[in-house]
C-alpha positions, 0 to 999 in steps of 0.5 A: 069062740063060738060052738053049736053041736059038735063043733067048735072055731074061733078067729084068735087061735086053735080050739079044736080041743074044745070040740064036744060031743055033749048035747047039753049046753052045761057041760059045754059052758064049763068045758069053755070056763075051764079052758079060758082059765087054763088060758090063763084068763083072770076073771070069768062070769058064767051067765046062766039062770039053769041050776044045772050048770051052777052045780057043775060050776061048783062042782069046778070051781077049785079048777076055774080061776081066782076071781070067777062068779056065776051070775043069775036072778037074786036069792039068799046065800046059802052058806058053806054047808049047804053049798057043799052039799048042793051037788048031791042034793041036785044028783038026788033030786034034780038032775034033768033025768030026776023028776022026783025022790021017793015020791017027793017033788023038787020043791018037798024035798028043798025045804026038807035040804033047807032045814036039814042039820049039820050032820046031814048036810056033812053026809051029803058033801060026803057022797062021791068023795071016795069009792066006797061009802064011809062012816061019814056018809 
């Protein structure tokens, strides 16, 4: 499969579904892991050094298939809290429209994330998970 702009062909079967209007490459990387896996793929490597797309890969992980990595530099792991709420801290601090929170800069704010407790961890998991926020955002 091979896309640029909007556009999208493959030499194997049909993909106009995948067609795309997105101009990010992250969105279009997911769009692709989705549909291989709705393909009926059973194993998957998203290759990316861009934060961007590890958030939307989390964000979709439940949606990829069971034996799916992302594949970047080394680093330490985080642990199912703070992978939980890495989403909401990346909305909050880092999206590509985010140059900084409150005054605060990416790397501030990361310790900040880094260290925080489990309550607050929790709130942040919590953010876009119903219309309303709740008692426990």
């Amino acid at each position: 499969i091979v896309a640029w702009g909007t556009e999208c062909e493959a030499t194997h079967r049909d993909v106009r579904h995948l067609r795309s209007t997105q101009e990010e490459a992250d969105t279009k990387i997911i769009l692709h892991a989705l549909d291989a896996s709705a393909q009926g793929a059973t194993q998957l490597s998203i290759h990316s050094p861009d934060t961007d797309v590890l958030v939307l890969a989390l964000r979709r992980y439940p949606d990829l298939c069971s034996n799916s990595c992302f594949v970047t530099g080394t680093g330490n792991a985080l642990g199912p809290p703070k992978t939980a709420a890495l989403p909401a801290f990346h909305a909050l601090t880092g999206a590509d429209v985010t140059g900084s929170f409150s005054g605060k800069g990416k790397a501030t704010c990361w310790n900040e994330f880094y260290n925080a407790s489990t309550p607050i961890l929790q709130a942040l998991a919590n953010l876009g998970s119903g219309e309303q926020p709740d008692d426990g955002t």
